[in-house]
PDB file of N, CA, C and O in Angstrom:
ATOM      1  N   UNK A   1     134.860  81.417 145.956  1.00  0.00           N
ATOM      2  CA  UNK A   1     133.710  82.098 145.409  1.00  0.00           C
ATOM      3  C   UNK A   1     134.136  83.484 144.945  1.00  0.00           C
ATOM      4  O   UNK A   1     134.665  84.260 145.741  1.00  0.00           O
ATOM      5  N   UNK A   2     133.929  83.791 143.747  1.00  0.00           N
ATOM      6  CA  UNK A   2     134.320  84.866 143.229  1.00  0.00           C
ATOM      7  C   UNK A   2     133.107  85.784 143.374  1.00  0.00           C
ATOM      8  O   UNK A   2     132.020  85.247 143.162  1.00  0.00           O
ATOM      9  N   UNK A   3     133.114  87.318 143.761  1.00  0.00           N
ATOM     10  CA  UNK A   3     132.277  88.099 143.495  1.00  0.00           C
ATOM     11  C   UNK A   3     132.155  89.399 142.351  1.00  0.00           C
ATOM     12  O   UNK A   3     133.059  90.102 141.898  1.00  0.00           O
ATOM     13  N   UNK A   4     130.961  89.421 142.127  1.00  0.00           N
ATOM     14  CA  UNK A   4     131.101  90.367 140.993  1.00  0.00           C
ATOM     15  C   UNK A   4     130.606  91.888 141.465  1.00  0.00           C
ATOM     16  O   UNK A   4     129.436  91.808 141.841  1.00  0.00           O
ATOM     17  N   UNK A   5     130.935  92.760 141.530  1.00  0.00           N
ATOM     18  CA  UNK A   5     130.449  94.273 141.802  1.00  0.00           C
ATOM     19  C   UNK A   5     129.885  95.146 140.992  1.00  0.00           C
ATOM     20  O   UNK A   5     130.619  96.011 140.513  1.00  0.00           O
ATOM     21  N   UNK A   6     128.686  95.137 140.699  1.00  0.00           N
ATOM     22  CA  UNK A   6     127.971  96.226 139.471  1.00  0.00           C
ATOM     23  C   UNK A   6     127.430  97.613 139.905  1.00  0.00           C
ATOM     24  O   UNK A   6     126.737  97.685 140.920  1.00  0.00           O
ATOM     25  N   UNK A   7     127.705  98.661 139.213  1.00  0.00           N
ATOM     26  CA  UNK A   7     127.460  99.610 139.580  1.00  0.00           C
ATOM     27  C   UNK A   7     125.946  99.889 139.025  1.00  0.00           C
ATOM     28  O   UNK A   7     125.423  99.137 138.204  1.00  0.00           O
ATOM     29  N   UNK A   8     125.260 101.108 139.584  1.00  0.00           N
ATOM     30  CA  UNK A   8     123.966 100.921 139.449  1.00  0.00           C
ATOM     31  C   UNK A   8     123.122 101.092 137.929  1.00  0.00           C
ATOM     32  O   UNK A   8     121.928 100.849 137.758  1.00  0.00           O
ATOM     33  N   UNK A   9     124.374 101.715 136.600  1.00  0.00           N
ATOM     34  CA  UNK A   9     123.365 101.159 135.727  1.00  0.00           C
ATOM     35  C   UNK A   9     123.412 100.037 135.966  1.00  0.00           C
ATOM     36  O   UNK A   9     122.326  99.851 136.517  1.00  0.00           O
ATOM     37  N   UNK A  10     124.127  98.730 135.935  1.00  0.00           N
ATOM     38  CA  UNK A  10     124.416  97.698 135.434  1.00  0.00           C
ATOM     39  C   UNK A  10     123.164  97.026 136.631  1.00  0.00           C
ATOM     40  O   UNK A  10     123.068  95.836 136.330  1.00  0.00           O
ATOM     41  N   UNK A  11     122.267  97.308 137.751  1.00  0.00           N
ATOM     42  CA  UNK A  11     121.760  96.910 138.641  1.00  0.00           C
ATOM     43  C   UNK A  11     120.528  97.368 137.820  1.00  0.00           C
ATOM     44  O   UNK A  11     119.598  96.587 137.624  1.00  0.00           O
ATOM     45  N   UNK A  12     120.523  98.390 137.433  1.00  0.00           N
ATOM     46  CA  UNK A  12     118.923  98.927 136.854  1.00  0.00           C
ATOM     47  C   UNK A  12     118.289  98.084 135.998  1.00  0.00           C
ATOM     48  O   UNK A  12     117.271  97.392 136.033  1.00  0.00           O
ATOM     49  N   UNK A  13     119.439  98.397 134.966  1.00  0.00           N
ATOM     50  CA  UNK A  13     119.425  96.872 133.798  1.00  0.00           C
ATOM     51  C   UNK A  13     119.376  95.829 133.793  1.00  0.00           C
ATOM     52  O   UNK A  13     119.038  95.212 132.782  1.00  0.00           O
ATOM     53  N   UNK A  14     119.710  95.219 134.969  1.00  0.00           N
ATOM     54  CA  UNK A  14     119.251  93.614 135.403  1.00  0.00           C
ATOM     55  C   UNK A  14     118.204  93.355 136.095  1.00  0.00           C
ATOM     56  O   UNK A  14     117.695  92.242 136.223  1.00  0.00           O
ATOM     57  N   UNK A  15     117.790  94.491 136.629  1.00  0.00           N
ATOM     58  CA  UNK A  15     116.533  94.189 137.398  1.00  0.00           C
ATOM     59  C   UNK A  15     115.512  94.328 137.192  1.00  0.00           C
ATOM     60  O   UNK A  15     114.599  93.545 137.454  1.00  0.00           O
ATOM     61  N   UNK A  16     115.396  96.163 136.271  1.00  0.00           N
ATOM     62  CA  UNK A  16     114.171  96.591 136.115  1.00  0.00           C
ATOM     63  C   UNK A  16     113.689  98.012 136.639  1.00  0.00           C
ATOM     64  O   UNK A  16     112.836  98.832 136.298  1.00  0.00           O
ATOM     65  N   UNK A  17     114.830  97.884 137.822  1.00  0.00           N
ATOM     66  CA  UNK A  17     114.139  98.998 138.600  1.00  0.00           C
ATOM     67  C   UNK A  17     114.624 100.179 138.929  1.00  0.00           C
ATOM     68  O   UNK A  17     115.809 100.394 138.676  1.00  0.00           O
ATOM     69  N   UNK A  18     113.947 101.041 139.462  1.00  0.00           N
ATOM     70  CA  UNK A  18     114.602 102.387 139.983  1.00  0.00           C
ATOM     71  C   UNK A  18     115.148 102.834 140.471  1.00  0.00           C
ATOM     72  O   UNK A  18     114.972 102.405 141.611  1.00  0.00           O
ATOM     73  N   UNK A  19     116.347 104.044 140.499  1.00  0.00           N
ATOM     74  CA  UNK A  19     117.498 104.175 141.395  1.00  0.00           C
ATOM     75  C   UNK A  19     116.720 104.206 142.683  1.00  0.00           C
ATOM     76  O   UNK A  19     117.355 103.785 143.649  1.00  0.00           O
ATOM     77  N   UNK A  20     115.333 104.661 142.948  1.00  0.00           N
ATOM     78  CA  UNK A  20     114.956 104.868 144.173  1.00  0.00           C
ATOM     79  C   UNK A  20     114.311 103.648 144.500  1.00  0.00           C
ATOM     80  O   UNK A  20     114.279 103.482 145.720  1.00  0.00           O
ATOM     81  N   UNK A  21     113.843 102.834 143.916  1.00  0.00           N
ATOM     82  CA  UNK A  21     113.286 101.281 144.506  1.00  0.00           C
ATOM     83  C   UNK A  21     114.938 100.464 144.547  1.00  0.00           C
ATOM     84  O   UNK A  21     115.072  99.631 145.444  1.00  0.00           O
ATOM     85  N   UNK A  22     115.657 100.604 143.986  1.00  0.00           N
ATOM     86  CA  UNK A  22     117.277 100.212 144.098  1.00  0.00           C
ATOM     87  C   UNK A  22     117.556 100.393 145.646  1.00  0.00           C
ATOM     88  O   UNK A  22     117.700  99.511 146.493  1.00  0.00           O
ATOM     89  N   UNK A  23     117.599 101.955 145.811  1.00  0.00           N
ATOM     90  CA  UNK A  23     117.674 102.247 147.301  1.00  0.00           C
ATOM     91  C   UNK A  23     116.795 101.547 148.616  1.00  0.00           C
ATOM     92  O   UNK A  23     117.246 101.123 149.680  1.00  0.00           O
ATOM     93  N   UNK A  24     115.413 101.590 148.149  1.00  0.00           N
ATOM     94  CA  UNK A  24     114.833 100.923 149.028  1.00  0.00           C
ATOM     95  C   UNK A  24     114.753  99.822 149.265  1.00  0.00           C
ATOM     96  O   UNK A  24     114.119  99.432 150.245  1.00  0.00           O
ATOM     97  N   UNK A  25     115.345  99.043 148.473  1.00  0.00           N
ATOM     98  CA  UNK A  25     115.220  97.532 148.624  1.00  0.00           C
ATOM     99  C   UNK A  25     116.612  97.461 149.411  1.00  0.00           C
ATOM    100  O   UNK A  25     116.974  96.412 149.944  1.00  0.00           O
ATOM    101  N   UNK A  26     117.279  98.493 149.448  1.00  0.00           N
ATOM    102  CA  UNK A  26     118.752  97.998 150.357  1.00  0.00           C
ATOM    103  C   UNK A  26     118.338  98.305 151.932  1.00  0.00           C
ATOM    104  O   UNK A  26     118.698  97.714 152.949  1.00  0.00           O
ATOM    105  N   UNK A  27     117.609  99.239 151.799  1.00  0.00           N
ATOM    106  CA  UNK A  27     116.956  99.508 152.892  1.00  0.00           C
ATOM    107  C   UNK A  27     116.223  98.157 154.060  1.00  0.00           C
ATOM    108  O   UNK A  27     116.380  97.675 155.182  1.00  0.00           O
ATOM    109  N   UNK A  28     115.473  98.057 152.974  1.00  0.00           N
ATOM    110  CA  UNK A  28     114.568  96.957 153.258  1.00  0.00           C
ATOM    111  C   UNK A  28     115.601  95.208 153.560  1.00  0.00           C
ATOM    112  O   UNK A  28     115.015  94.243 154.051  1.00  0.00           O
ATOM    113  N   UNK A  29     116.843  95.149 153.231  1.00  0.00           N
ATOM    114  CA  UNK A  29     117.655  94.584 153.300  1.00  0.00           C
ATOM    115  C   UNK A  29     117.757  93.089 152.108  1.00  0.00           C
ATOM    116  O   UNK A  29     118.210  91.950 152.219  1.00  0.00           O
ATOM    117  N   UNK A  30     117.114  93.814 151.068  1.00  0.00           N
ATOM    118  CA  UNK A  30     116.916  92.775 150.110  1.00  0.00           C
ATOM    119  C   UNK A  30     118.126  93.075 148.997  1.00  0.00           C
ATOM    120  O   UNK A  30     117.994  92.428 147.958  1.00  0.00           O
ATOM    121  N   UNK A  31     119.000  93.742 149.045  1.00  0.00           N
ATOM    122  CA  UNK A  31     120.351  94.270 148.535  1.00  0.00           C
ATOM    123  C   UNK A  31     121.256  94.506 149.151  1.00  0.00           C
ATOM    124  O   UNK A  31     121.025  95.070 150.221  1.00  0.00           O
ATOM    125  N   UNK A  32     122.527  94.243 148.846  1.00  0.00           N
ATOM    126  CA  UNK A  32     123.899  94.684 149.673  1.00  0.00           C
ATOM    127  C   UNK A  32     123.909  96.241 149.804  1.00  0.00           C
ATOM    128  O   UNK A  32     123.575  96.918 148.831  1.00  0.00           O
ATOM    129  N   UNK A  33     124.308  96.867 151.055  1.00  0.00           N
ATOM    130  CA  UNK A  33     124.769  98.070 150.888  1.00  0.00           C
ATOM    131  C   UNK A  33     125.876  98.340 149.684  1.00  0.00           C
ATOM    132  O   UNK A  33     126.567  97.378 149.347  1.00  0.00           O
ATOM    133  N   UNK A  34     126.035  99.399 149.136  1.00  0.00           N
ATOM    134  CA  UNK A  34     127.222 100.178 148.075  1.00  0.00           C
ATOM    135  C   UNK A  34     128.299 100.108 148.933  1.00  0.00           C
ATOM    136  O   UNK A  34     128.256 100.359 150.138  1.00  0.00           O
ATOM    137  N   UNK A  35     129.587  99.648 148.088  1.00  0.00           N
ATOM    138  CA  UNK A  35     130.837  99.263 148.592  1.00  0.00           C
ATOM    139  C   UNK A  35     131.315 100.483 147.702  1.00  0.00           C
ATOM    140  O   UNK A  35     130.815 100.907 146.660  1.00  0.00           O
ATOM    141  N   UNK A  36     132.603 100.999 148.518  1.00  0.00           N
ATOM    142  CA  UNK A  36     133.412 102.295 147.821  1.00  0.00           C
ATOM    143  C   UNK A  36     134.513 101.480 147.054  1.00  0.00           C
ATOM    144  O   UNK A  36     135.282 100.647 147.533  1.00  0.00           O
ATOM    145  N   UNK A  37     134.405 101.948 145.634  1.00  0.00           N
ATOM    146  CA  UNK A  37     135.557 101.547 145.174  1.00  0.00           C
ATOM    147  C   UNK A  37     136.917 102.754 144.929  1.00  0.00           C
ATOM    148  O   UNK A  37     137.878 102.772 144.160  1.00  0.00           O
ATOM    149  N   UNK A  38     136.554 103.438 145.712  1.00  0.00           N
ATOM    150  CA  UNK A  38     137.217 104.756 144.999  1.00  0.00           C
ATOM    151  C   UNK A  38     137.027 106.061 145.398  1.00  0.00           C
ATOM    152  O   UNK A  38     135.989 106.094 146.058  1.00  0.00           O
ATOM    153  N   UNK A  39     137.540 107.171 145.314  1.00  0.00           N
ATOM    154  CA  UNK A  39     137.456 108.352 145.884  1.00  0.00           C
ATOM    155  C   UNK A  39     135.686 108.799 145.042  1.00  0.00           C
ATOM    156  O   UNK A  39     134.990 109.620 145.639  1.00  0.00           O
ATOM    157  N   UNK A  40     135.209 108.246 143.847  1.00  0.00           N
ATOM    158  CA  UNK A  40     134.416 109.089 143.528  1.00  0.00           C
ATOM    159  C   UNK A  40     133.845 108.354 143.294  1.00  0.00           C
ATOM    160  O   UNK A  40     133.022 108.951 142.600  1.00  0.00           O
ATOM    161  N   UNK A  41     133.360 106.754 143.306  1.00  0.00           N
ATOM    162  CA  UNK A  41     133.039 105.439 142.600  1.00  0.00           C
ATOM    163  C   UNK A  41     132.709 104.524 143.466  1.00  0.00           C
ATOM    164  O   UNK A  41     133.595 103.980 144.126  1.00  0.00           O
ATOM    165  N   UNK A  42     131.096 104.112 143.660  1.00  0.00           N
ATOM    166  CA  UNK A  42     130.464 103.223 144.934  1.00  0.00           C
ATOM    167  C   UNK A  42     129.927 101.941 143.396  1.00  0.00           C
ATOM    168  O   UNK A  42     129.737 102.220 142.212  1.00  0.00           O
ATOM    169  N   UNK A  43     129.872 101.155 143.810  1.00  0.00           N
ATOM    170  CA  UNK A  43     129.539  99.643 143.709  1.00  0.00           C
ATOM    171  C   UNK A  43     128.800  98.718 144.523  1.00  0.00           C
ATOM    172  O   UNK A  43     128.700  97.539 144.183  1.00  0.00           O
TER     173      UNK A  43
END
């Protein structure tokens, strides 16, 4: 199973929604937490 990692335009744009409903839905556990790809770069 291959996975794909989008950063949050690419999450806004598929979904619809707001960096802050983005956040809360990870909250809420309906999204993966942000994975670090990098010293300056979450996914």
């Amino acid at each position: 199973m291959t996975y794909t990692i989008l950063r949050l335009p690419a999450v806004k744009a598929q979904t619809g929604n707001s960096r802050s409903t983005h956040y809360l839905r990870i909250t809420q556990g309906l999204f993966t937490k942000p994975v670090s790809l990098g010293p300056r770069a979450v996914g």
